[in-house]
PAPAPA-143735 format. One record per residue (C-alpha): chain; residue number from 1; residue in one letter; x, y, z. Coordinates in Angstrom, 2 decimals, always signed. Last residue first. Layout:
+-------+------+------+---------+---------+---------+
! chain ! resi ! resn !      c1 !      c2 !      c3 !
+-------+------+------+---------+---------+---------+
!     A !  NUM !    a !       X !       Y !       Z !
...
+-------+------+------+---------+---------+---------+
// end
This chain:
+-------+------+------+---------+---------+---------+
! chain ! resi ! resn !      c1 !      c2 !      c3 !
+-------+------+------+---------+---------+---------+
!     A !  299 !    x ! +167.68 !  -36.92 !  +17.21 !
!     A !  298 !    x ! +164.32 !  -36.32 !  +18.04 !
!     A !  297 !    x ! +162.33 !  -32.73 !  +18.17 !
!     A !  296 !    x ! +160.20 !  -32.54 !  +21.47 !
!     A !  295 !    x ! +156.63 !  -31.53 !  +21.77 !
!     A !  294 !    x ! +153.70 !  -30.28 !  +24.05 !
!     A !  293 !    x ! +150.69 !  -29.87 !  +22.41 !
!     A !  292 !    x ! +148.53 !  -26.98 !  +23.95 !
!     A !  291 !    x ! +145.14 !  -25.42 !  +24.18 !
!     A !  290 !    x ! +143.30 !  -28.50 !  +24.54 !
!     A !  289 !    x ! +139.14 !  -28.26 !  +24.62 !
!     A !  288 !    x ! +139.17 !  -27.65 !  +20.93 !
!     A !  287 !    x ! +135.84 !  -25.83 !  +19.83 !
!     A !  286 !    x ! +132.93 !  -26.32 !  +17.92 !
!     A !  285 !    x ! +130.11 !  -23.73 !  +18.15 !
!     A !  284 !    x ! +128.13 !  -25.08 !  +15.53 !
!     A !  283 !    x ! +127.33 !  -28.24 !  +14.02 !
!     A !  282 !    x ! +125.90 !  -29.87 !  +11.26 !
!     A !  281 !    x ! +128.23 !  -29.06 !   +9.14 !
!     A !  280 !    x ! +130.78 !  -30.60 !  +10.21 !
!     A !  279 !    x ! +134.20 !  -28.69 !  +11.14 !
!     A !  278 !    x ! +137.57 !  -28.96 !   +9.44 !
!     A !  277 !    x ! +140.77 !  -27.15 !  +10.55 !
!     A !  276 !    x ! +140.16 !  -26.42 !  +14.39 !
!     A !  275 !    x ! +143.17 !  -25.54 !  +15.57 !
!     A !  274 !    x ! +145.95 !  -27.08 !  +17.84 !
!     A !  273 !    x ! +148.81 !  -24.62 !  +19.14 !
!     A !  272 !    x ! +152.15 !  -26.29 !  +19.30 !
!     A !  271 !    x ! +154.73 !  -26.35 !  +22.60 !
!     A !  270 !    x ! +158.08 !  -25.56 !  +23.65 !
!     A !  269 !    x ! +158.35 !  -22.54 !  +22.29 !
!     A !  268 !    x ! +162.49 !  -21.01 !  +22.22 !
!     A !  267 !    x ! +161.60 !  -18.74 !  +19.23 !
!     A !  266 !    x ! +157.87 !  -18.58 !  +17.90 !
!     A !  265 !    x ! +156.33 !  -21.49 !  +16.46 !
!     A !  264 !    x ! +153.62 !  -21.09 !  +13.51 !
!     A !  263 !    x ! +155.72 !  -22.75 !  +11.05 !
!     A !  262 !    x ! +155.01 !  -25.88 !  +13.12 !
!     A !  261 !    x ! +151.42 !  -25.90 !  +12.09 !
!     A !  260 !    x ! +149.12 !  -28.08 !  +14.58 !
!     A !  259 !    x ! +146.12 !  -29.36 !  +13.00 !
!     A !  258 !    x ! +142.76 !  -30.65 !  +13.83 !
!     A !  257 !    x ! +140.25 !  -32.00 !  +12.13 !
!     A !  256 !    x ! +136.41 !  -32.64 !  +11.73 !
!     A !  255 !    x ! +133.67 !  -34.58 !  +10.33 !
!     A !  254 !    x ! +135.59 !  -37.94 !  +10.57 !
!     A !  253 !    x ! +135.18 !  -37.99 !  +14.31 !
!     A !  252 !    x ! +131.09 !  -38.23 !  +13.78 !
!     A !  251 !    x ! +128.12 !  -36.13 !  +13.89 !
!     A !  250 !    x ! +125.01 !  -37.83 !  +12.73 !
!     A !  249 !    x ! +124.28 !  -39.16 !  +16.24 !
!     A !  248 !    x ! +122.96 !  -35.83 !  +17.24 !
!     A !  247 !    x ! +120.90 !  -34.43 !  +14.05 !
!     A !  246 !    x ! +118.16 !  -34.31 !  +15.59 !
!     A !  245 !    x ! +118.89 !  -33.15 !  +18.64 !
!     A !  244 !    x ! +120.71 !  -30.04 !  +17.53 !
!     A !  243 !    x ! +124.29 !  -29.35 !  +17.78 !
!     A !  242 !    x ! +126.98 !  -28.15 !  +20.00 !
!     A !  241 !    x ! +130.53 !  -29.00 !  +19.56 !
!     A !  240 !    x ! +133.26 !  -30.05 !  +22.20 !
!     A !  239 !    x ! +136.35 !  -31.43 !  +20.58 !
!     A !  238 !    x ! +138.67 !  -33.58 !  +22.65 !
!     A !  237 !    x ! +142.53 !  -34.16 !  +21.59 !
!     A !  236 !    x ! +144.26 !  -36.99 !  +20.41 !
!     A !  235 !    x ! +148.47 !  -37.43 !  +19.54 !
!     A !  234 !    x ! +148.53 !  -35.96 !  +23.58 !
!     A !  233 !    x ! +151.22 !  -35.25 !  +23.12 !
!     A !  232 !    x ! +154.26 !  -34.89 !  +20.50 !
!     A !  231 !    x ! +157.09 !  -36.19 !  +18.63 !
!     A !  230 !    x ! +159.02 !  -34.70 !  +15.49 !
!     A !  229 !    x ! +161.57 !  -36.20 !  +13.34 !
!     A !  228 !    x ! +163.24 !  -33.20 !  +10.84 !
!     A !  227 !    x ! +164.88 !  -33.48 !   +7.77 !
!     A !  226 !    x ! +161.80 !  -33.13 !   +6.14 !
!     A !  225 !    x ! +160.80 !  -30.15 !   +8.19 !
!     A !  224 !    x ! +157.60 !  -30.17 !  +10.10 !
!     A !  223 !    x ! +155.01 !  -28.46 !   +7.47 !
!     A !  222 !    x ! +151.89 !  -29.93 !   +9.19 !
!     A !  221 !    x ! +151.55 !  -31.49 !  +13.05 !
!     A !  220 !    x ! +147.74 !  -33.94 !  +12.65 !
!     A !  219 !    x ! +145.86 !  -34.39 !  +15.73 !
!     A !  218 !    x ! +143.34 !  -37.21 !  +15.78 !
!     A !  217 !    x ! +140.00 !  -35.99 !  +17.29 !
!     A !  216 !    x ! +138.07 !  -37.21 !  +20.34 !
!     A !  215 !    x ! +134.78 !  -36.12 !  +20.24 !
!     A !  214 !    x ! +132.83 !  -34.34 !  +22.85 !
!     A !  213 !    x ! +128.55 !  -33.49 !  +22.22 !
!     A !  212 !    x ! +126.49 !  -31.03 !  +23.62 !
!     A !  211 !    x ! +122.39 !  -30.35 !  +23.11 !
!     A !  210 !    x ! +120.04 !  -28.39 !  +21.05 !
!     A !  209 !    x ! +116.52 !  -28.71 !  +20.69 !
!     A !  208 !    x ! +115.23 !  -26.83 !  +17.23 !
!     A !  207 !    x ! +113.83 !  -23.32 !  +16.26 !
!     A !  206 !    x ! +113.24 !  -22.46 !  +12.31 !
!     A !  205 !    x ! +113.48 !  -18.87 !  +11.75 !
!     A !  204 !    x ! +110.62 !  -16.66 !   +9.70 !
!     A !  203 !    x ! +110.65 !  -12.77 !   +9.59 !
!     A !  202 !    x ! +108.20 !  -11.08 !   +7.29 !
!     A !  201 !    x ! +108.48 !   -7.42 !   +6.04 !
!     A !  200 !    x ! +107.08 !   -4.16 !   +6.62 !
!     A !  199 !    x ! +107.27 !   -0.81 !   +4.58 !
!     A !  198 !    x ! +107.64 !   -2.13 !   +1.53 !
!     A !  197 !    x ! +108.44 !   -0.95 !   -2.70 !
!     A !  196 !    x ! +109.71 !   +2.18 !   -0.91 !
!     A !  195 !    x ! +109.12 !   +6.03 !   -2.09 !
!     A !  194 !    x ! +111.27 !   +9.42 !   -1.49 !
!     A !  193 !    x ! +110.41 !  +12.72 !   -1.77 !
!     A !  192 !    x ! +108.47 !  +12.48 !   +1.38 !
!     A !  191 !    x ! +111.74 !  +12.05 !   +3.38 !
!     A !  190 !    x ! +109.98 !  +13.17 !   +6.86 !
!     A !  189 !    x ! +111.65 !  +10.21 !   +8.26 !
!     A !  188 !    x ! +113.85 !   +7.38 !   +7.08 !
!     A !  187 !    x ! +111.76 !   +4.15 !   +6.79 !
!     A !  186 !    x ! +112.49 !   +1.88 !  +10.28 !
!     A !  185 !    x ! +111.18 !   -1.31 !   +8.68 !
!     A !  184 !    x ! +108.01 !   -3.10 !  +10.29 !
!     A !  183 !    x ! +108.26 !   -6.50 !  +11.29 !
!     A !  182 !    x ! +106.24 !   -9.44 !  +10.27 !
!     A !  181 !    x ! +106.65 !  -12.86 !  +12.34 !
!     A !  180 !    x ! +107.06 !  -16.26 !  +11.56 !
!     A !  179 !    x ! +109.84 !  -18.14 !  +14.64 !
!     A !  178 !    x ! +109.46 !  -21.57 !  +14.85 !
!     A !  177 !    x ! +109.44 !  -22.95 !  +18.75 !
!     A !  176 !    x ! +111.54 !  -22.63 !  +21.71 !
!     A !  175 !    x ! +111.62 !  -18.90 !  +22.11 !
!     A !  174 !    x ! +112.18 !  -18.08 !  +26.14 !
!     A !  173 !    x ! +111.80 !  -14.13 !  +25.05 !
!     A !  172 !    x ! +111.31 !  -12.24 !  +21.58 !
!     A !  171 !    x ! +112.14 !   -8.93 !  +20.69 !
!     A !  170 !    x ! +112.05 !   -8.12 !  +16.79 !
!     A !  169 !    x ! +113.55 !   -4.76 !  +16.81 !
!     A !  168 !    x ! +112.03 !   -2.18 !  +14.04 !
!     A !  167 !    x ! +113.94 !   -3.08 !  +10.50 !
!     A !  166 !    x ! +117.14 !   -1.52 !   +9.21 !
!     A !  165 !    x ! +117.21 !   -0.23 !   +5.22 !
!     A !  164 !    x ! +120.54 !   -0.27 !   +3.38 !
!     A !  163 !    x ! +122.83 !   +1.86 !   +1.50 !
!     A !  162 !    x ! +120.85 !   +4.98 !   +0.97 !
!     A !  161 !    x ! +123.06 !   +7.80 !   -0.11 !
!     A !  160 !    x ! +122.40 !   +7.16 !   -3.90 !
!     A !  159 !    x ! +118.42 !   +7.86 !   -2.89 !
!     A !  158 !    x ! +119.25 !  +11.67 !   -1.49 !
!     A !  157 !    x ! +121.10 !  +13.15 !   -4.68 !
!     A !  156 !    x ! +119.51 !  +10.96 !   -7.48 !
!     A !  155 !    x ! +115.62 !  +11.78 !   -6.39 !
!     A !  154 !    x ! +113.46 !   +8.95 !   -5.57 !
!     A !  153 !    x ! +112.91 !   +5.45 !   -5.73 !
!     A !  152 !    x ! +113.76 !   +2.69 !   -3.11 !
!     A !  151 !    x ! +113.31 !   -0.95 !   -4.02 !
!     A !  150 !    x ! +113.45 !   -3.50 !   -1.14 !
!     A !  149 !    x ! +115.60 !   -6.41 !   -0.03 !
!     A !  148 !    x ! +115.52 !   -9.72 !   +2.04 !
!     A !  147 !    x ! +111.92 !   -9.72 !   +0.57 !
!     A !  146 !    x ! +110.38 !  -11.86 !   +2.85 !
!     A !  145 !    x ! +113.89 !  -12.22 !   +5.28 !
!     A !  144 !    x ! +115.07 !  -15.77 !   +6.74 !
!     A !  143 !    x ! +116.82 !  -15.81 !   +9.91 !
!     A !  142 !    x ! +120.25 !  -18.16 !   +9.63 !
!     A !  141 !    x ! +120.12 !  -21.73 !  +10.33 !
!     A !  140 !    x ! +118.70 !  -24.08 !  +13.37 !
!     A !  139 !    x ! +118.73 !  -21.32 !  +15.75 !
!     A !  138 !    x ! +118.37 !  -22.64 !  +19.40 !
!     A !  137 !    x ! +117.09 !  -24.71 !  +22.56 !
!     A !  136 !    x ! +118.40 !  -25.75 !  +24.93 !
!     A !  135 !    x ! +117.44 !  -23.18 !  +27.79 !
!     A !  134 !    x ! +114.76 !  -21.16 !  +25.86 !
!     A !  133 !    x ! +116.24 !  -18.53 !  +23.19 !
!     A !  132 !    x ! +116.33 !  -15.27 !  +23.88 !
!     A !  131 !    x ! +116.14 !  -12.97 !  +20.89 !
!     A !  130 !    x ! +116.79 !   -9.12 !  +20.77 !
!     A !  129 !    x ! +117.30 !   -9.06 !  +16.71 !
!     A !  128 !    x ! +117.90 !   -6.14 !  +14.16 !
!     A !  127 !    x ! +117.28 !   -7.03 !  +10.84 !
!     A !  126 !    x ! +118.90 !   -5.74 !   +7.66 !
!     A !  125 !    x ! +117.42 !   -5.14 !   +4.88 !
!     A !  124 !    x ! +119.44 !   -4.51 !   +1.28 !
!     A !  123 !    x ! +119.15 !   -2.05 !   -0.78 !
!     A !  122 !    x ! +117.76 !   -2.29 !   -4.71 !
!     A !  121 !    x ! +117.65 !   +1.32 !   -6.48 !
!     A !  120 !    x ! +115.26 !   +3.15 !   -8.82 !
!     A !  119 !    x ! +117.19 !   +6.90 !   -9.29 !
!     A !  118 !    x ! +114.51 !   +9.82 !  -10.32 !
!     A !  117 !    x ! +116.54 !  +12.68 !  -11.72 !
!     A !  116 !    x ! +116.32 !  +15.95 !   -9.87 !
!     A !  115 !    x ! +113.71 !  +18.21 !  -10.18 !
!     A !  114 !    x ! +113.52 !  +22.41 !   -8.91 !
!     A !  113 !    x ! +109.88 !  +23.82 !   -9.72 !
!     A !  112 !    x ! +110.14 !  +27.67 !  -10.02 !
!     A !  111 !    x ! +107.30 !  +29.38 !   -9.91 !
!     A !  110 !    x ! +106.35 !  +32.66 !  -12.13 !
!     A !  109 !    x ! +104.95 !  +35.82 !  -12.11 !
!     A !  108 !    x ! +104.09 !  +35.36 !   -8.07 !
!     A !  107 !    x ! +101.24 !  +36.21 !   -7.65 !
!     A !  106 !    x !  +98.32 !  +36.78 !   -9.99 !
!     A !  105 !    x !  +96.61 !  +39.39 !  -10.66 !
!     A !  104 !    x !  +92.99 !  +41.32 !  -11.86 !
!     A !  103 !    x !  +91.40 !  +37.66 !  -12.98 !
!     A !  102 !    x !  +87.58 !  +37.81 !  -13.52 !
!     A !  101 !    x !  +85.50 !  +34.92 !  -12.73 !
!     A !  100 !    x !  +82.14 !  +34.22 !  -14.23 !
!     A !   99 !    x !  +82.87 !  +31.15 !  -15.92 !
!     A !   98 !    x !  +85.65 !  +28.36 !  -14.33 !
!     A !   97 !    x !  +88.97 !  +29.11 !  -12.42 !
!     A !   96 !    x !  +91.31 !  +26.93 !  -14.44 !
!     A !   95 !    x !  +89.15 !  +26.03 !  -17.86 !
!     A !   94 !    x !  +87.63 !  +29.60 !  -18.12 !
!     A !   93 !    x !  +91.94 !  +31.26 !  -17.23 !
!     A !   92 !    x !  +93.40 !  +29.06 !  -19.89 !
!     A !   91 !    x !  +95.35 !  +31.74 !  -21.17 !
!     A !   90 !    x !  +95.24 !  +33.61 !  -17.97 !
!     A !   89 !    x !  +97.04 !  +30.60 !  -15.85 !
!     A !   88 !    x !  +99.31 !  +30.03 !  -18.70 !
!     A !   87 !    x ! +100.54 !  +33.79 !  -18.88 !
!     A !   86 !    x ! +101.32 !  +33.69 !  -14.75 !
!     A !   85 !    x ! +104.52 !  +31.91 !  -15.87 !
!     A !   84 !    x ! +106.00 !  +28.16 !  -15.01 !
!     A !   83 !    x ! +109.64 !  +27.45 !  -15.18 !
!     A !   82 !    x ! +110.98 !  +23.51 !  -14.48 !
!     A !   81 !    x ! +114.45 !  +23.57 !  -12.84 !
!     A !   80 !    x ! +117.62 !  +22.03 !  -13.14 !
!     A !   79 !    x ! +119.18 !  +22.54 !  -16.24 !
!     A !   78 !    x ! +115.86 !  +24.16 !  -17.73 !
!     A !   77 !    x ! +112.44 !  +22.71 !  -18.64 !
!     A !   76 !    x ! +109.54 !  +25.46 !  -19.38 !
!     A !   75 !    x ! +106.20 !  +24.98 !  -18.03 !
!     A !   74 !    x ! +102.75 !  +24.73 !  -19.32 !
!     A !   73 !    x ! +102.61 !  +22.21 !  -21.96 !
!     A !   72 !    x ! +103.95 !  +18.61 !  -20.92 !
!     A !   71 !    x ! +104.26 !  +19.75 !  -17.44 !
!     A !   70 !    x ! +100.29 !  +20.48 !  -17.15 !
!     A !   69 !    x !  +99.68 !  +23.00 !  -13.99 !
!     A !   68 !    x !  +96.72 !  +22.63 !  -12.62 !
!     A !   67 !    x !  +95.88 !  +25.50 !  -10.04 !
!     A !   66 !    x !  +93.70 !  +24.37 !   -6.91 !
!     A !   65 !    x !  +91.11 !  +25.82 !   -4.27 !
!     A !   64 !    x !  +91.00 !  +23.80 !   -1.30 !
!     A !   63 !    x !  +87.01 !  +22.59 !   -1.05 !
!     A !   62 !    x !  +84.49 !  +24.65 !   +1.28 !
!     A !   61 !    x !  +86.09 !  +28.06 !   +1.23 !
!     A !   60 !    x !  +86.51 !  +28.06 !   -1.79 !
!     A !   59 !    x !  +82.95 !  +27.00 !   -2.40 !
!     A !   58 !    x !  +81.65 !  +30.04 !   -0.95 !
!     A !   57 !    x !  +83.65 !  +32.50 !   -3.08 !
!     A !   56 !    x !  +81.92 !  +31.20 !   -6.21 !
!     A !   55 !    x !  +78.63 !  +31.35 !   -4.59 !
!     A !   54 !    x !  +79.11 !  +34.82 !   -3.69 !
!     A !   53 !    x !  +79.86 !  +36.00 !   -6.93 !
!     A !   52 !    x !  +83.58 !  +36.52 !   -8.81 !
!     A !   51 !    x !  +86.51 !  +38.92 !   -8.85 !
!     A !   50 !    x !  +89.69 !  +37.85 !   -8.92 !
!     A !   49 !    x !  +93.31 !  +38.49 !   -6.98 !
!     A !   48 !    x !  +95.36 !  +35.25 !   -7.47 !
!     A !   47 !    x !  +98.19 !  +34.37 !   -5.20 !
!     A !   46 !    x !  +99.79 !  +31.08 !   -6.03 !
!     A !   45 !    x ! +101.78 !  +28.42 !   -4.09 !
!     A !   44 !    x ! +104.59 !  +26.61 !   -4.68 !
!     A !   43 !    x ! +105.57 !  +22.98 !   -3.37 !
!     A !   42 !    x ! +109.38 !  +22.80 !   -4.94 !
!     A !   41 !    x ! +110.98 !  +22.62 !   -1.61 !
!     A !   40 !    x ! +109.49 !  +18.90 !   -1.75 !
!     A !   39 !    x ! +111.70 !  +18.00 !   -4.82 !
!     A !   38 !    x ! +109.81 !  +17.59 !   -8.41 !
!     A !   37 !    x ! +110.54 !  +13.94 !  -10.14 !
!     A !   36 !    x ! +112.35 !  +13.52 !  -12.84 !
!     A !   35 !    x ! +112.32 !  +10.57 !  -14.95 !
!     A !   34 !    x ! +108.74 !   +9.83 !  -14.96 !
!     A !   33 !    x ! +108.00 !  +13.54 !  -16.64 !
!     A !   32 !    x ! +105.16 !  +15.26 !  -14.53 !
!     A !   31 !    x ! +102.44 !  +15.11 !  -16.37 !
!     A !   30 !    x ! +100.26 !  +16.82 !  -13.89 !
!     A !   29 !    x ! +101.01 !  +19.23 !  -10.83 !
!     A !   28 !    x !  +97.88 !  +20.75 !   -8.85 !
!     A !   27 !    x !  +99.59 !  +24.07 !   -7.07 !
!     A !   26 !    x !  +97.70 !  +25.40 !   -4.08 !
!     A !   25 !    x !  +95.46 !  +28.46 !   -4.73 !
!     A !   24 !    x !  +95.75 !  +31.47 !   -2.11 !
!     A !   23 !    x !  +92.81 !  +33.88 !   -2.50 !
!     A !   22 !    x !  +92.38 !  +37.99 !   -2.81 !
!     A !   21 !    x !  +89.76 !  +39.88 !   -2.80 !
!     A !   20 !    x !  +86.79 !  +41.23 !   -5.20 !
!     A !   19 !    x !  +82.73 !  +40.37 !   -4.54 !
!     A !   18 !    x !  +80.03 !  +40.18 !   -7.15 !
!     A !   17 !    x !  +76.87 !  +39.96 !   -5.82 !
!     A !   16 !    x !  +74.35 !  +36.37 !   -5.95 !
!     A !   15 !    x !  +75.62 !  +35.97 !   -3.23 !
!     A !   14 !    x !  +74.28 !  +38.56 !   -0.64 !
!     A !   13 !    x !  +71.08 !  +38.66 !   -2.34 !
!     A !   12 !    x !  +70.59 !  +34.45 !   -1.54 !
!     A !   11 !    x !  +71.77 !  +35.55 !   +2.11 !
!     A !   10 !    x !  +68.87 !  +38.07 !   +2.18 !
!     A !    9 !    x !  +66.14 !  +35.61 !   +0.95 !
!     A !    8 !    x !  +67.07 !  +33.10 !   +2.99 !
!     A !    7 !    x !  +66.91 !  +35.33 !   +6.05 !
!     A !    6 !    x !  +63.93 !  +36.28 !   +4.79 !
!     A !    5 !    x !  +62.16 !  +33.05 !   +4.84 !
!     A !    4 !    x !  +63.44 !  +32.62 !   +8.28 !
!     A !    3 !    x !  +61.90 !  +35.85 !   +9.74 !
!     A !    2 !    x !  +58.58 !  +34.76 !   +7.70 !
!     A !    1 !    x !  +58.71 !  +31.30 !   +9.23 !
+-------+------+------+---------+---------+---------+
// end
């Protein structure tokens, strides 16, 4: 007990002395004007020599010792930097390092905090898909995106270059039901200067049965020549479509059309190329199953 109780005693005599070296204090920024913000390379440090007690010297090495530096008062504003000089730190020297510290220097004279203006920009997201759908089975409509966009803000010179924001792949196997998941986006990296309304969104696709269909379709020949009397086969042609089960016996002949334009004939061709003109809504995938018309031009 008597060994311990002067072990106290000895470490209370140790600081209660005043001790002199040297300490590195980060930089505490305040006030910052909204429209600028300070770039990364702009993380100064300071140098200070002082003299203090033990005590003092204990707690900085306990909690990071820290400068504040006001930008409404304590720095200069240039072009394209923000000027700060060692006179500040001694001005307010009791309210920055507290009582019984004595300041012999401070390093460097002066930091330099380089800005740029703060831009607030809308990009888009984009999502990046490895879906397999179960045999059919399909995408009723397009994916829909919770937000579809974000807000990026940050310095002028790196936020303008942004143009859109990709998400992680979404992966998904043998899907045949609704599709509500939440994705992460693929942020740029060690970009600190930079900040994004989301880092995540929510994907959501509705899944349906799909099946084939065949239609026979009039075809119509356009811009024949008025002086002109034009034949051709077959006058019908079959149109293969894919939709969902639903909405099956919605599709009809009338949704769709095919034409054949004669100003589209090279020299000496003996036949017409039918396209798909008009398609229903309710489908996708439509195609024409006959890939000529044969003709002949009457007397």
């Amino acid at each position: 007990m008597f060994l311990l109780l002067a072990f106290i005693i000895l470490i209370f005599t140790k600081l209660s002395k005043d001790y002199t070296n040297t300490i590195t204090f980060n930089i505490n920024k305040i006030n910052v004007p909204q429209e600028n913000v300070i770039l990364n390379d702009s993380n100064a440090k300071l140098k200070v020599t002082l003299k203090t007690h033990g005590f003092k010297w204990l707690s900085y090495y306990f909690f990071e010792p820290k400068i504040t530096i006001d930008f409404s008062k304590d720095v200069k504003k240039t072009k394209s930097v923000f000027i700060w000089d060692k006179a500040k730190a001694y001005m307010y020297s009791d309210k920055q390092f507290g009582d019984n510290v004595e300041i012999f220097n401070i390093f460097p004279d002066t930091l330099l905090f380089r800005y740029d203006v703060n831009l607030v920009k809308k990009i888009p997201v984009i999502l990046n898909t490895d879906v397999k759908f179960a045999s059919g089975f399909d995408l009723t409509d397009n994916y829909k995106l919770n937000p579809d966009s974000i807000v990026v803000i940050g310095p002028k010179i790196i936020a303008s270059k942004i143009k859109n924001i990709k998400t992680e792949k979404l992966i998904l196997n043998d899907v045949k039901s609704n599709i509500l998941s939440k994705i992460k986006l693929k942020l740029p990296k060690n970009n600190q200067d930079l900040k994004f309304s989301a880092s995540e969104i929510e994907v959501s696709a509705t899944i349906e049965k799909y099946t084939e269909g065949t239609l026979k379709i009039p075809v119509t020949v356009v811009n024949v020549p008025k002086e002109m009397t034009l034949n051709y086969f077959p006058k019908e042609v079959n149109v293969t479509y894919y939709t969902s089960l639903k909405d099956f016996k919605n599709v009809t002949a009338k949704d769709f059309a095919v034409e054949c334009d004669f100003n589209t004939i090279e020299k000496e061709q003996a036949y017409l190329i039918p396209k798909l003109t008009k398609t229903s809504k309710l489908v996708k995938n439509a195609k024409v199953n006959q890939q000529r018309i044969e003709f002949i031009i009457l007397e």
